[in-house]
Backbone as CSV, one residue per row, in Angstrom:
resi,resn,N_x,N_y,N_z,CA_x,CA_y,CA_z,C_x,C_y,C_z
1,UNK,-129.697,39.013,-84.887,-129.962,38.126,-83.772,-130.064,38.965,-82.502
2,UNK,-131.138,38.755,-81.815,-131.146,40.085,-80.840,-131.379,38.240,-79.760
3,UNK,-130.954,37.942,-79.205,-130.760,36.935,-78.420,-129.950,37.447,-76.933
4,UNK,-130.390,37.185,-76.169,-129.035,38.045,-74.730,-128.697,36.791,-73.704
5,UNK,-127.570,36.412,-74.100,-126.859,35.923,-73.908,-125.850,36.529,-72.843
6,UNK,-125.373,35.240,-71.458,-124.367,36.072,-70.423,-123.567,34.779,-70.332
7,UNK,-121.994,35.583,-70.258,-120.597,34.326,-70.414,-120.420,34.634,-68.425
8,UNK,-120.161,33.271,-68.160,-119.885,33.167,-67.098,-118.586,32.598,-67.206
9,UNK,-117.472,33.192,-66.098,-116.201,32.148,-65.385,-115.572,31.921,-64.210
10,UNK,-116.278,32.438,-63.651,-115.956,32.145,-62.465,-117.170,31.328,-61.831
11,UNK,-117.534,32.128,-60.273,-118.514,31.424,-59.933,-120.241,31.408,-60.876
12,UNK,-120.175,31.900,-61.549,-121.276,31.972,-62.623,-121.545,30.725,-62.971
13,UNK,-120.429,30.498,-63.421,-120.370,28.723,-63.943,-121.478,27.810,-63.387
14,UNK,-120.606,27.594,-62.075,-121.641,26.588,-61.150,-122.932,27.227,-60.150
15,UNK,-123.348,28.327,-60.028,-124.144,28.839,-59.643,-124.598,30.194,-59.761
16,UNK,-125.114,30.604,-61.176,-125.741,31.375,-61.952,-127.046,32.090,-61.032
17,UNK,-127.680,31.369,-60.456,-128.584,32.206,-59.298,-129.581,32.939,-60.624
18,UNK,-130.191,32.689,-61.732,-130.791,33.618,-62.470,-131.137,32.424,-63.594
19,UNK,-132.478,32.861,-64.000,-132.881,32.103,-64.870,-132.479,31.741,-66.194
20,UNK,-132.300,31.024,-66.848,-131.867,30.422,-68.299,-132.103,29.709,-69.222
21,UNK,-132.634,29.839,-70.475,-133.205,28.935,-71.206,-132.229,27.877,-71.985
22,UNK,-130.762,27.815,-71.687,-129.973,27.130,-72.016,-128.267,27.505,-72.090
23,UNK,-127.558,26.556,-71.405,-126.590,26.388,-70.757,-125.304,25.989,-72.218
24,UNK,-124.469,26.567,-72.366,-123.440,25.928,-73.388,-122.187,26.474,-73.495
25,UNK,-121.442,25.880,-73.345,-120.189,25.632,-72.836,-119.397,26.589,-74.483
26,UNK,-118.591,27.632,-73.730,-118.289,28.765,-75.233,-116.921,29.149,-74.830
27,UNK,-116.480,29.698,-75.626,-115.163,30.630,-75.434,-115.350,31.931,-75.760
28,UNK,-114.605,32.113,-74.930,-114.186,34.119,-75.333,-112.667,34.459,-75.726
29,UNK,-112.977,35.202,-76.963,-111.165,35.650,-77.119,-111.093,36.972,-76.514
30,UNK,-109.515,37.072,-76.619,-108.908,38.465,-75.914,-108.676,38.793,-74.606
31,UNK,-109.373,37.998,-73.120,-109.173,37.610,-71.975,-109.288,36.095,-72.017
32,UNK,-108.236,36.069,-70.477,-108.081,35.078,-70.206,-108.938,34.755,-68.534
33,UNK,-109.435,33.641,-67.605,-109.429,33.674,-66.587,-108.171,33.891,-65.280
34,UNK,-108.134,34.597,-64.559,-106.883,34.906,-63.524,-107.782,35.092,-62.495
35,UNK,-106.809,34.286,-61.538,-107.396,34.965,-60.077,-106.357,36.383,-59.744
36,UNK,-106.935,37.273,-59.742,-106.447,38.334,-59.799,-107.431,39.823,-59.124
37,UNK,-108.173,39.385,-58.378,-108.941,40.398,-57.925,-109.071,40.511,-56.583
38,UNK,-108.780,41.352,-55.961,-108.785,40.930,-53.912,-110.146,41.374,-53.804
39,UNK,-110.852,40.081,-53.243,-112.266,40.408,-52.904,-112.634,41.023,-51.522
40,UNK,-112.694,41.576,-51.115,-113.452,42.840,-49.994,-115.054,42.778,-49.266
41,UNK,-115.882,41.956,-50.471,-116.745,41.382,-50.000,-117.292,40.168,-49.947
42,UNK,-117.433,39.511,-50.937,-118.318,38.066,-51.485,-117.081,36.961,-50.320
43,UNK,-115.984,37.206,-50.977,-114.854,36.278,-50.547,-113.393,36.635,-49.741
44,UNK,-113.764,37.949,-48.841,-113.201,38.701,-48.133,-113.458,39.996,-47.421
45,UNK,-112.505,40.042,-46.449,-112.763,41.552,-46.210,-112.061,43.001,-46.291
46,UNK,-111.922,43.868,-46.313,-111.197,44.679,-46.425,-109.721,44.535,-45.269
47,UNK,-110.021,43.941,-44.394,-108.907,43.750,-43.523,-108.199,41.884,-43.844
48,UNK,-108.776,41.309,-44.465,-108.412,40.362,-45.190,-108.899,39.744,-46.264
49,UNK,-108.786,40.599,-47.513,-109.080,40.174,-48.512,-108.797,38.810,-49.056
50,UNK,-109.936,38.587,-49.697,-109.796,37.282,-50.720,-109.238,37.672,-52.293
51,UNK,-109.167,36.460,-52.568,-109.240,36.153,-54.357,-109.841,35.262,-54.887
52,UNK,-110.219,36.268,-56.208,-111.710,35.876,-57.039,-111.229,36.118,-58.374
53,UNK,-111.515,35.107,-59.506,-111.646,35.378,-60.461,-112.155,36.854,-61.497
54,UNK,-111.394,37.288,-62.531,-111.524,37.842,-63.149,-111.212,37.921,-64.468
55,UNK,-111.680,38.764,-65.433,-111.255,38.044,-66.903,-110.440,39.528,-67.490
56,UNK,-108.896,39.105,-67.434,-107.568,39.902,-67.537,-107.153,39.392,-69.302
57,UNK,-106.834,41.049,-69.507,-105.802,40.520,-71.213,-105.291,39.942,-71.533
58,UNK,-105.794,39.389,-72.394,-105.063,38.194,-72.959,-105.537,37.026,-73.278
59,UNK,-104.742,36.182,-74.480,-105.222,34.821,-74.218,-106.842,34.518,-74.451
60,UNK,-107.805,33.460,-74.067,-108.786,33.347,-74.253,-109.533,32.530,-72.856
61,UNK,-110.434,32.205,-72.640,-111.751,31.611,-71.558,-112.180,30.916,-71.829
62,UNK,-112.526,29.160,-71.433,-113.304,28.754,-71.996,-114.283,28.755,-70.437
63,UNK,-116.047,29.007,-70.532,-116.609,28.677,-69.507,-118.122,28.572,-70.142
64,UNK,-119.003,29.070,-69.440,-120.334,28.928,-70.185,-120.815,29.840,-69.877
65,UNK,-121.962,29.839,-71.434,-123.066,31.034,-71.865,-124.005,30.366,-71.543
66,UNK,-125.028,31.207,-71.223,-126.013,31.496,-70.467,-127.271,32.095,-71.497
67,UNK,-128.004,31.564,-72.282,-128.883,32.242,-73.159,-130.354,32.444,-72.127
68,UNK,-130.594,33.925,-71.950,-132.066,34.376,-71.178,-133.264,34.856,-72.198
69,UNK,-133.801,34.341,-71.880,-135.314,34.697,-72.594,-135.261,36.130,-72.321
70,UNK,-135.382,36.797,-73.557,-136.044,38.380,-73.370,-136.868,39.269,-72.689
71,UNK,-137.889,38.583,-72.027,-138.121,38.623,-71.338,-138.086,39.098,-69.889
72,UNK,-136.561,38.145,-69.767,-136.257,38.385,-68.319,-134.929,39.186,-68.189
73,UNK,-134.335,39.597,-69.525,-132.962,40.552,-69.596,-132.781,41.065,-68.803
74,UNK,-133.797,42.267,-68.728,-133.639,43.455,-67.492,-133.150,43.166,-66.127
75,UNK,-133.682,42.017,-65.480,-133.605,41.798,-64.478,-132.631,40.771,-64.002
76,UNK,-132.114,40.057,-65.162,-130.745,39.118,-64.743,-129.928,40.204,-65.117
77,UNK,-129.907,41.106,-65.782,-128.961,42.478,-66.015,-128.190,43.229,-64.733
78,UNK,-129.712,43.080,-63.887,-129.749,43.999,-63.123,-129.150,42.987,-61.684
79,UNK,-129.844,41.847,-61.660,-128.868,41.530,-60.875,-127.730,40.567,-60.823
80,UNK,-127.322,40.750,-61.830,-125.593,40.646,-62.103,-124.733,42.150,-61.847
81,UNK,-125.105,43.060,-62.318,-124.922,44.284,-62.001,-124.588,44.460,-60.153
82,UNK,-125.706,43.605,-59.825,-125.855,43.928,-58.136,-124.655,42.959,-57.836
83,UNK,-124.802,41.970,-58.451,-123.165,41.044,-57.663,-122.154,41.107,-58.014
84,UNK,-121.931,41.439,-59.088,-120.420,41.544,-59.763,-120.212,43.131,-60.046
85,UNK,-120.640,43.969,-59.445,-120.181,45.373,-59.473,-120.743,46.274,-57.625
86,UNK,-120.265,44.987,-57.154,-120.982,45.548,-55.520,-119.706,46.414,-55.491
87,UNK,-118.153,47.162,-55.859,-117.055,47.519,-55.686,-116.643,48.055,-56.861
88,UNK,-117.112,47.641,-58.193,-116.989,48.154,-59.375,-115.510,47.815,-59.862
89,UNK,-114.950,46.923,-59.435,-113.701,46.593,-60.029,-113.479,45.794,-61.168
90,UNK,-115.152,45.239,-61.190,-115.389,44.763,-62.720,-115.953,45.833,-63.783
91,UNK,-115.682,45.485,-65.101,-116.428,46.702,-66.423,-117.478,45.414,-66.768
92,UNK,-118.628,46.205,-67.109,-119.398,45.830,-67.413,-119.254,45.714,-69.143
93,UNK,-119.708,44.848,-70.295,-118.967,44.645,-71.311,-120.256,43.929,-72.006
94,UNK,-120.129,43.605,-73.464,-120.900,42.610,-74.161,-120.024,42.524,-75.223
95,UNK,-119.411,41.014,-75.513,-118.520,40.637,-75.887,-119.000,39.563,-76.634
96,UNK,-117.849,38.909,-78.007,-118.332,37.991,-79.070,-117.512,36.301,-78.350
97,UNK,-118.910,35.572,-78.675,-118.384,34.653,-77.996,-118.494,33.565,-79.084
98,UNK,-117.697,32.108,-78.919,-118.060,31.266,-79.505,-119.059,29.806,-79.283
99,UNK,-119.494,29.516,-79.207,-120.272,28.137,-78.385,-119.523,27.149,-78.760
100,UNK,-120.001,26.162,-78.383,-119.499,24.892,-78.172,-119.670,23.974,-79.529
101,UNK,-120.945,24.303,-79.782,-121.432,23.795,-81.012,-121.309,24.509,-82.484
102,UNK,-120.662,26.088,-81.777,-120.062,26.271,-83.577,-121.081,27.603,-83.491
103,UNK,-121.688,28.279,-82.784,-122.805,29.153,-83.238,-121.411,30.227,-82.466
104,UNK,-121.789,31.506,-82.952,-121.690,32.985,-82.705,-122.276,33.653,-81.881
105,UNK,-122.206,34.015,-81.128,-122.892,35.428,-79.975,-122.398,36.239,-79.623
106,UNK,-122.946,37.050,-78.923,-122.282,38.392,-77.799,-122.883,37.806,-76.658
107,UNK,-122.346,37.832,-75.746,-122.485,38.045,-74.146,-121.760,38.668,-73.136
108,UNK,-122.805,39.556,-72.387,-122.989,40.538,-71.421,-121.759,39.731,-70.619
109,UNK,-120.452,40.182,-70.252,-119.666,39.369,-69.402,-119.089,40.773,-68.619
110,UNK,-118.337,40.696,-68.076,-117.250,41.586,-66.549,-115.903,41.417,-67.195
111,UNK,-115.379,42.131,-67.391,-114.154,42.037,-66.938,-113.371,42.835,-66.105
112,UNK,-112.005,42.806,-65.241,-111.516,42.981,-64.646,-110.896,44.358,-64.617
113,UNK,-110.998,45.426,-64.215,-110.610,46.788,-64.055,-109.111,46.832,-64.096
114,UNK,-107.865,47.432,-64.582,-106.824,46.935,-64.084,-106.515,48.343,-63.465
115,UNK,-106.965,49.128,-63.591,-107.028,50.268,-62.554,-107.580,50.862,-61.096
116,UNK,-107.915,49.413,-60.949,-108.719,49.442,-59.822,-107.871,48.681,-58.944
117,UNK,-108.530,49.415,-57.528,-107.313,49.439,-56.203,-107.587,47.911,-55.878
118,UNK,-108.257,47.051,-56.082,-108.672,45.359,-55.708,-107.732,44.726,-56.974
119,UNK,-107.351,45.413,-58.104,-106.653,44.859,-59.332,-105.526,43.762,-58.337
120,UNK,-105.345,42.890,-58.715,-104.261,41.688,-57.893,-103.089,41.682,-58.661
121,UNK,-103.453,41.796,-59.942,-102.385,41.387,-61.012,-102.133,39.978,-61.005
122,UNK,-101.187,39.652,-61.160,-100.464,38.162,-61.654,-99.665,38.240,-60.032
123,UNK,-99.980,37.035,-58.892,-99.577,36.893,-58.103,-98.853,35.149,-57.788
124,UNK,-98.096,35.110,-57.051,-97.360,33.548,-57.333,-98.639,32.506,-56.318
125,UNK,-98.068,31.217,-56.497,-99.105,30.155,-56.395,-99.100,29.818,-54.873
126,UNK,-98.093,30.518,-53.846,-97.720,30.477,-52.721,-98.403,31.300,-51.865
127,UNK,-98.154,33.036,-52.343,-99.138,33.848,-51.940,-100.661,33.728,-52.127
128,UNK,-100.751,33.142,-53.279,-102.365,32.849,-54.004,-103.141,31.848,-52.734
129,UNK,-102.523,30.851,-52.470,-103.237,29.649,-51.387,-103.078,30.488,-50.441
130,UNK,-102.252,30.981,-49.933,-101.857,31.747,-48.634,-103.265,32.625,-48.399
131,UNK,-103.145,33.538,-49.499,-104.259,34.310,-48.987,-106.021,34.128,-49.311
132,UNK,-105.978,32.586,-50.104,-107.261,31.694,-49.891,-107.354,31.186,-49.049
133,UNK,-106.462,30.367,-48.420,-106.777,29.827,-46.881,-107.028,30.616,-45.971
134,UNK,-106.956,31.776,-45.848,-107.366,32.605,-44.639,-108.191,33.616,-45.219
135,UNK,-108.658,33.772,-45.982,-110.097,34.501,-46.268,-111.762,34.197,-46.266
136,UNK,-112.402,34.943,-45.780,-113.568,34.485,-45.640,-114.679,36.014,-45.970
137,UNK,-115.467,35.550,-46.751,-116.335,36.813,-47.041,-117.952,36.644,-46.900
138,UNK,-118.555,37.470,-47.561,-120.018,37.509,-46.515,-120.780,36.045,-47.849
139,UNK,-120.176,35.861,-48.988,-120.570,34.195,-49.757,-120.058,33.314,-49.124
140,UNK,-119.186,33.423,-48.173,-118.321,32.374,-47.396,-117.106,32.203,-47.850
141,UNK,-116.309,30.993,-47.352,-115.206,30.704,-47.448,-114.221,30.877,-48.788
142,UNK,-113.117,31.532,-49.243,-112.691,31.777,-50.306,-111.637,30.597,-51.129
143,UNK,-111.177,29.490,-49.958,-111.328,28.088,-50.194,-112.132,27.025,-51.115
144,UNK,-113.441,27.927,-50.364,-114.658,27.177,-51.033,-115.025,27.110,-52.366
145,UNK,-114.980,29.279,-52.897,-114.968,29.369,-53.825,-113.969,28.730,-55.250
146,UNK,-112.531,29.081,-54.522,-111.720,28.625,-55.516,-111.696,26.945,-55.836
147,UNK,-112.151,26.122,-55.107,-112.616,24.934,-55.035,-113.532,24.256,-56.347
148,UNK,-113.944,24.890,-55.883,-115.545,24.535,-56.734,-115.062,25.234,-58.076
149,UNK,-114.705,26.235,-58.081,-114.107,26.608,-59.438,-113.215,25.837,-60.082
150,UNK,-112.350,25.226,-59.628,-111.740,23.886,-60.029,-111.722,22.794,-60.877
151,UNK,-112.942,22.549,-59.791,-114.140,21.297,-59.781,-114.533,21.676,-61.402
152,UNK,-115.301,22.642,-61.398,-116.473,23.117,-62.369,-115.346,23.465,-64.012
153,UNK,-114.068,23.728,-63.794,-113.065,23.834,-64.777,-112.710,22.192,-65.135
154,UNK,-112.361,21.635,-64.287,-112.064,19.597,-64.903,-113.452,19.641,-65.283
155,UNK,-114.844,20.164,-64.799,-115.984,19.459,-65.539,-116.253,19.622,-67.200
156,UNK,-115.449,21.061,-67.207,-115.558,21.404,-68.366,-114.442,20.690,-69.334
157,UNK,-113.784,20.060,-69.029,-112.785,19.070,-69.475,-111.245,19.753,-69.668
158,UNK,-111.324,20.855,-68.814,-110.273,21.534,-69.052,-109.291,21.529,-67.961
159,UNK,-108.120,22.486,-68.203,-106.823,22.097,-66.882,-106.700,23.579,-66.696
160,UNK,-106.089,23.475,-65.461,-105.408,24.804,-64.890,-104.370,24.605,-64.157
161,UNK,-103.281,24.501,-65.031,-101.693,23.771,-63.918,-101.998,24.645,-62.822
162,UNK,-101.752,25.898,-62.837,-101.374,27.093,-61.512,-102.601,27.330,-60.704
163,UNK,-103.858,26.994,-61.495,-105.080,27.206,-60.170,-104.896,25.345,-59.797
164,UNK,-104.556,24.404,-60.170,-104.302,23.197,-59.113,-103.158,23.309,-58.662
165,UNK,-101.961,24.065,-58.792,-100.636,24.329,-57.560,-101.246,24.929,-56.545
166,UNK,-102.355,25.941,-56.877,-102.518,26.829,-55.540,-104.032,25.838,-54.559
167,UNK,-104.359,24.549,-55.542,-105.239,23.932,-54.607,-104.598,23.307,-53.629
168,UNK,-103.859,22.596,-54.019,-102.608,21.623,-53.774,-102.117,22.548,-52.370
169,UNK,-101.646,23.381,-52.380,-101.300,24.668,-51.452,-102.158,24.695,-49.999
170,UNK,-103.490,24.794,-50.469,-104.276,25.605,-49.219,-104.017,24.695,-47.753
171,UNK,-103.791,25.425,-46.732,-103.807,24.772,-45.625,-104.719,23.992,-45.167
172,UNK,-104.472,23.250,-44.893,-105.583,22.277,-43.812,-106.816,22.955,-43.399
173,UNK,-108.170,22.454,-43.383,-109.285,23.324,-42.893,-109.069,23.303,-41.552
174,UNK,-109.129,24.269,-40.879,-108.960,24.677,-39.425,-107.594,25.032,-38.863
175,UNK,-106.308,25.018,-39.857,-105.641,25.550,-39.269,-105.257,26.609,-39.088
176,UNK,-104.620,26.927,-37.855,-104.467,28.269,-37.672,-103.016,28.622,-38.027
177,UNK,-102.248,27.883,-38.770,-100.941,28.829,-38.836,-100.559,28.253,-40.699
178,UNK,-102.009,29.060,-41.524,-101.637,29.075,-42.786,-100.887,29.087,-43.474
179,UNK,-100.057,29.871,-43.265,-99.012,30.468,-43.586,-97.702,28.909,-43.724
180,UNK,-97.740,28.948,-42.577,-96.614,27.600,-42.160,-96.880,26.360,-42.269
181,UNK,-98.098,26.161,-43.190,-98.797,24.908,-43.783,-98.634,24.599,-45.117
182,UNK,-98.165,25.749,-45.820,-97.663,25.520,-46.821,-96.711,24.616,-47.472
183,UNK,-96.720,23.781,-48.205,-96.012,23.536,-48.503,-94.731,24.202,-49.249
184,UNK,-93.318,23.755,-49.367,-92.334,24.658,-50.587,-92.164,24.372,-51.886
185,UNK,-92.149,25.237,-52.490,-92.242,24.658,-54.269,-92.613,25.194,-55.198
């Protein structure tokens, strides 16, 4: 099967930006999704980094594959390459996935460097909102992102106790004293 196939989980999910001949909802074993990456650009800056999804040991993913006409490989290759390795804190990978409907693949997916100086690790649900509410990167708001990632995780019919503690968390839009908007808990 020479088919090329790309697993999305984070923002991939809901806005892939690249062409596709069909969308299906798969799992990956051996990583899991974590917000665990301080973003520097897309969803922060180096003087206030964000957090962004990444796919860390362990456990498994459920999100969606992405099947591209042959065609156009090279160039959704290339620019996935351009967005998810603008810092290189992701590995570039092609990994066995499962679909939704029971079929087998590999897909071209990222995962998370843990040697790399943006690596977040496993951070609590306090610091996590804390430092989403006050980040902003050149994709915009890091609020926004983790939001919609959310969103796009219940669409998939799935839960995330600790990414909805840290929604639950984020300060008020516009305030200025994040930090002290928090709720305790």
């Amino acid at each position: 099967m020479n088919e090329f196939w790309v697993f999305g989980y984070g923002s991939l999910i809901w806005r892939p930006d690249f062409d596709y001949e069909e969308r299906v909802k798969a799992r990956l074993g051996g990583y899991h999704r974590a917000l665990c990456v301080h973003s520097f650009v897309h969803r922060g800056t180096p003087e206030r980094p964000g957090l962004v999804f990444g796919l860390d040991r362990g456990g498994s993913c459920v999100g969606m594959a992405f099947r591209v006409a042959s065609d156009k490989r090279r160039a959704v290759t290339e620019y996935l390459r351009s967005r998810e390795l603008v810092t290189n804190v992701y590995r570039e990978t092609t990994l066995p996935v499962r679909l939704a409907d029971g079929r087998a693949a590999r897909a071209l997916t990222f995962i998370v460097d843990r040697g790399h100086p943006q690596y977040a690790g496993r951070v609590s649900v306090e610091t996590a909102a804390t430092i989403v509410t006050r980040a902003h990167g050149r994709s915009g708001a890091n609020r926004e992102y983790v939001t919609n990632a959310l969103a796009e995780i219940h669409g998939l019919g799935l839960k995330d106790a600790w990414l909805e503690q840290v929604v639950d968390r984020l300060a008020p839009v516009g305030s200025s004293h994040a930090g002290s908007a928090l709720r305790s808990g």
